[in-house]
C-alpha positions as CSV (number, residue, x, y, z in Angstrom):
1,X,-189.0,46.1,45.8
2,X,-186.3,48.7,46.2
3,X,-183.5,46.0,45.5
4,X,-184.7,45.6,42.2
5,X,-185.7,49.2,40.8
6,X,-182.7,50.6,39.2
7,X,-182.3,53.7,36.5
8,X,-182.9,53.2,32.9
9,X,-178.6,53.1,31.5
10,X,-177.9,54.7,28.8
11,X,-176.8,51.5,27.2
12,X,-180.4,50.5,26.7
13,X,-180.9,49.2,23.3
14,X,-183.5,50.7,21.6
15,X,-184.0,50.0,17.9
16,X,-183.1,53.7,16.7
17,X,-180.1,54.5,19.7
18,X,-178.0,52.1,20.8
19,X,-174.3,52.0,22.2
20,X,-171.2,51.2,19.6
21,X,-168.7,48.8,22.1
22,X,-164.7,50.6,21.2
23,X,-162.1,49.0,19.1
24,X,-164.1,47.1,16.9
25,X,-161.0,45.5,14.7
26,X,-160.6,42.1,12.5
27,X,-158.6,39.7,14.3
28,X,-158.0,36.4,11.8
29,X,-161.3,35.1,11.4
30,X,-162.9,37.2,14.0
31,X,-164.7,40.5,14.5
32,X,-163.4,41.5,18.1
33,X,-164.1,44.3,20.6
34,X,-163.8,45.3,23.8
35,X,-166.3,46.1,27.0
36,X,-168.6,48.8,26.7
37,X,-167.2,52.2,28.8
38,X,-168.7,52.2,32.6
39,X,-169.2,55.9,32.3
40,X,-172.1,57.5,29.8
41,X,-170.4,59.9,28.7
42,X,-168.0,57.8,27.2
43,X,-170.4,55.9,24.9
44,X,-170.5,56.3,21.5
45,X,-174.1,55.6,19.9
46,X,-175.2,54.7,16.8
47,X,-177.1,57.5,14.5
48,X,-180.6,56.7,14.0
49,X,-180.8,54.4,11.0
50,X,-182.9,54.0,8.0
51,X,-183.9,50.8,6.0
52,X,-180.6,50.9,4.5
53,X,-179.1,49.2,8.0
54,X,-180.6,46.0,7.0
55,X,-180.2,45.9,2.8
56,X,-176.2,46.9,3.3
57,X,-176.3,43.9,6.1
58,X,-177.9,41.6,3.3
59,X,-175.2,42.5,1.3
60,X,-172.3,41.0,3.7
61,X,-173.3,37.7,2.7
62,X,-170.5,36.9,0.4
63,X,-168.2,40.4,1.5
64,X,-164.8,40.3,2.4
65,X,-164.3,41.0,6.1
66,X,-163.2,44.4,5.5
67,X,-166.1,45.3,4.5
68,X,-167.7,43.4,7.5
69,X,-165.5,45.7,9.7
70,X,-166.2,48.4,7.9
71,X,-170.4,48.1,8.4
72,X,-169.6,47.1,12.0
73,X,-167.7,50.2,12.9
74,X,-170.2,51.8,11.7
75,X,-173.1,50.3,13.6
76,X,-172.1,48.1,16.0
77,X,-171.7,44.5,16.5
78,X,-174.4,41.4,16.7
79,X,-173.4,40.6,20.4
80,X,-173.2,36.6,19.9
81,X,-172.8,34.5,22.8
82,X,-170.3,31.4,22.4
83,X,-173.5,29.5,20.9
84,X,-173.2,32.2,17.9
85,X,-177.1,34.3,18.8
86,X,-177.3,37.6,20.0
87,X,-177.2,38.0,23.6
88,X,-180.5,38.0,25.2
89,X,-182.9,35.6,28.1
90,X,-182.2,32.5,28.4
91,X,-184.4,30.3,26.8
92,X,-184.3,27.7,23.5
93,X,-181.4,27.0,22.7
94,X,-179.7,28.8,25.3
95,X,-181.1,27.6,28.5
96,X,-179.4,24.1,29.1
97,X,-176.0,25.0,28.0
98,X,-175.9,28.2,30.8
99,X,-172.3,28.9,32.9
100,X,-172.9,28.6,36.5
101,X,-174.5,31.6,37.8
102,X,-175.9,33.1,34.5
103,X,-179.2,34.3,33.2
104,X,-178.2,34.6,30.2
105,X,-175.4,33.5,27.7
106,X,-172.2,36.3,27.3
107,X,-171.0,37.4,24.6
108,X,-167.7,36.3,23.8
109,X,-166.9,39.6,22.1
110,X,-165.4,37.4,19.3
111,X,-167.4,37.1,16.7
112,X,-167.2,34.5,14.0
113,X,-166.9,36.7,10.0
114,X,-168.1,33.4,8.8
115,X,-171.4,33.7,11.5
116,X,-172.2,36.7,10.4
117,X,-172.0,36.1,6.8
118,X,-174.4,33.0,8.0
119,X,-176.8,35.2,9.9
120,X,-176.7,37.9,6.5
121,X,-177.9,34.9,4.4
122,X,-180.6,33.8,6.9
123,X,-181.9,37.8,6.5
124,X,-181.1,37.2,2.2
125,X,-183.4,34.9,2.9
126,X,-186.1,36.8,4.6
127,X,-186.2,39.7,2.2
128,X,-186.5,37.6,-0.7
129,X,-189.7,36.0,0.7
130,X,-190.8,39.2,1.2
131,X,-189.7,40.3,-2.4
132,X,-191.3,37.3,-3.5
133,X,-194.8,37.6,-1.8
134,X,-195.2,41.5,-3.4
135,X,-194.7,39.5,-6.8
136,X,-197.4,37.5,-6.5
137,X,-200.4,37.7,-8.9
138,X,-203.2,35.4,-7.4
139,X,-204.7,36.4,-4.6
140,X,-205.4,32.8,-2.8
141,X,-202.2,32.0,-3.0
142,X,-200.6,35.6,-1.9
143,X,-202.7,35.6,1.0
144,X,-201.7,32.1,1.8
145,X,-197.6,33.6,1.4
146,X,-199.1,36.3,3.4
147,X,-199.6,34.3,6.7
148,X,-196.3,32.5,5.9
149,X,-194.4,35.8,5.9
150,X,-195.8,37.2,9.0
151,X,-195.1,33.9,10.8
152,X,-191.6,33.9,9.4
153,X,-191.2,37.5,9.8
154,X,-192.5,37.4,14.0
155,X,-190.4,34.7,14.9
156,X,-187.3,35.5,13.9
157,X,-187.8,38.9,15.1
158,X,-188.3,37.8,18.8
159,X,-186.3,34.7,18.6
160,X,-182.9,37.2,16.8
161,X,-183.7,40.5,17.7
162,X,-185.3,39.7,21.1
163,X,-188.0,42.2,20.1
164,X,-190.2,43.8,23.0
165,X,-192.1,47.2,23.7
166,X,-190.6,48.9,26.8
167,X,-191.6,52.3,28.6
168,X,-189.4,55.1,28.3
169,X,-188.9,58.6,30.1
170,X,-189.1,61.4,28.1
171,X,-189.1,65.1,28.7
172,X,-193.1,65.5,29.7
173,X,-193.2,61.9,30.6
174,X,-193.1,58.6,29.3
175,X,-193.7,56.9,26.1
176,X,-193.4,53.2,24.5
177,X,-190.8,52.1,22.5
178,X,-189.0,48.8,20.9
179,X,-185.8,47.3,22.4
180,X,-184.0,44.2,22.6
181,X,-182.1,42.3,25.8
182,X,-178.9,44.0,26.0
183,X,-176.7,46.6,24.8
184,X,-174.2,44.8,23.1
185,X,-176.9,43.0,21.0
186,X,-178.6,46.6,19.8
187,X,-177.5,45.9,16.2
188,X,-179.3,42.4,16.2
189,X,-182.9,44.6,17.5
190,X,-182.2,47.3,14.8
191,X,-182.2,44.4,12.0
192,X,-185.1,42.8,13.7
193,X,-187.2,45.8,13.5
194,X,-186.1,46.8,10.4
195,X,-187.4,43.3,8.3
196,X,-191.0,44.3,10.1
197,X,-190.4,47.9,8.7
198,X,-189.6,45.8,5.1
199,X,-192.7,43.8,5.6
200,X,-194.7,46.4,5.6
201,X,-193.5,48.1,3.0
202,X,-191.9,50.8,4.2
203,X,-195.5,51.9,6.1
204,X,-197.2,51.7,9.1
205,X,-195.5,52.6,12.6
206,X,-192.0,54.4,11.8
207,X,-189.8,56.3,14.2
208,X,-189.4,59.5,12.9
209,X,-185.7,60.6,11.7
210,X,-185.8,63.9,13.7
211,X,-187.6,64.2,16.6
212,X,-187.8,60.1,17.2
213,X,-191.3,59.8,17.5
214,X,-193.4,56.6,17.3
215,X,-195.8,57.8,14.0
216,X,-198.0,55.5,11.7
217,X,-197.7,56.4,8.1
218,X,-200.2,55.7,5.5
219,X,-197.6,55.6,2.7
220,X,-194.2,53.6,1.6
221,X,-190.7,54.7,1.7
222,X,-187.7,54.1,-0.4
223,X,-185.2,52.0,1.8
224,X,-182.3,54.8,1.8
225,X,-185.1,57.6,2.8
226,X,-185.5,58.7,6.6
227,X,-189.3,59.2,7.8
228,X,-190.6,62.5,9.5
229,X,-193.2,62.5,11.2
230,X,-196.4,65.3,10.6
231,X,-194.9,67.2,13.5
232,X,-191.3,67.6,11.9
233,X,-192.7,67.1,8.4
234,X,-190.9,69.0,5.5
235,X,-189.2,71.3,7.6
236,X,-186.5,68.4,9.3
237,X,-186.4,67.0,5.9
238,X,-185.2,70.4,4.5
239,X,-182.8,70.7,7.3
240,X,-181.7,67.0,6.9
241,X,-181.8,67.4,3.2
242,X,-179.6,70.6,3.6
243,X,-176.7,68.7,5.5
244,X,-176.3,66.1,3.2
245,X,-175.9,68.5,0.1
246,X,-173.1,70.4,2.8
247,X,-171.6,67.1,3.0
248,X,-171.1,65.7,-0.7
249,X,-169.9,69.1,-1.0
250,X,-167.0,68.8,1.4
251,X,-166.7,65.4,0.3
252,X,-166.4,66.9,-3.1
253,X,-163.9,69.7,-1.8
254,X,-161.8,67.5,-0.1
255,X,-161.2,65.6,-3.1
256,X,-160.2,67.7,-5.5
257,X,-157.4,68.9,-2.7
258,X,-156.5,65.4,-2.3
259,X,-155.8,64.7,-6.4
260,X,-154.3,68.3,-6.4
261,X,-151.7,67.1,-3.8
């Protein structure tokens, strides 16, 4: 048993923290990067995201690969192997078509712009079914859509986003969280989890924007706004409200300098 327990790495992918791979560049048709640095330290992580991560992916779907560069800078990349799906265990479509040696397929870190406009569209897709469903007026028919959207919804967050709960330390012990199968696929769990979160409605079980908490919520959210949970409530909100007026005023600052030079 000893030969298999290891430490929990930092470059676990949870669905709120997960690590950024370095020089994330366009190359021709191709969104490249390098290896992930050995030492922790080193790691850049993604900031906690709200249900804007998936509606600005949606919008790649026709966007010119800077603008593909730009979102993936910012959050990562989808970690496709040379099959073009996210990393993860082998299984489907993955598991006759293995190197010699390997559980699971590795990513090329060369990623097809035209992929993930594909993979953008298949999430289109997704929210508009869910989009569709909330429009619905008879209720025999919307539950029937119902039961199609959660089906639709489930697989394609296990089968893309390799969705599982996983047990995590913390400070005064351990608690449960979502992940997916590997690092450089973190982006691909984040989009996963964040269709369920569009499901929903923007209720149920949220991870809360401060303290990143596990909380179920009674009420729905506006895509672009973070979720506290009662513990952090108003207060991180205030604070978090606080930066972000500190920041449009810099952003304000700085350009007025800029025009003036």
């Amino acid at each position: 048993m000893r030969d298999i327990l290891t430490e929990m790495p930092e470059t676990y992918p949870l669905v709120h923290h997960w690590p950024i791979p370095p020089s994330i560049r366009v190359e021709g048709a191709f969104i490249r990067y390098d290896r992930l640095p050995r030492n922790p330290a080193d790691l850049r992580l993604a900031k906690r995201p709200n249900s804007r991560l998936l509606y600005d992916f949606v919008d790649l779907a026709d966007a010119p690969a800077a603008q593909i560069e730009t979102y993936a800078k910012q959050w990562g990349v989808l970690g496709l192997c040379g099959h073009g799906h996210p990393v993860g265990m082998a299984f489907g479509y993955h598991i006759d078509n293995l190197p010699p040696g390997h559980w699971t397929c590795p990513e090329t870190r060369r990623e097809p712009i035209e992929r993930w406009r594909t993979i953008s569209q298949m999430f289109s897709w997704h929210v508009g079914l869910i989009e569709q469903l909330r429009s619905h007026k008879n209720p025999h028919s919307a539950r029937r859509m119902a039961s199609q959207v959660s089906a639709h919804v489930n697989h394609f967050s296990v089968n893309f986003g390799y969705l599982r709960p996983i047990v995590v330390p913390t400070r005064s012990g351990f608690t449960l969280r979502l992940a997916g199968s590997l690092a450089v696929a973190g982006l691909a769990a984040a989009l996963a989890y964040q269709l369920m979160v569009a499901a929903m409605g923007g209720n149920g079980w949220l991870i809360c924007a401060e303290c990143g908490q596990w909380f179920q919520s009674d009420t729905r959210r506006a895509p672009d706004r973070n979720a506290y949970c009662p513990k952090c409530g108003r207060a991180a909100a205030m604070r978090a409200a606080s930066r972000n007026y500190y920041k449009r005023q810099q952003e304000k600052k700085h350009g007025k300098e800029t025009k003036r030079g």
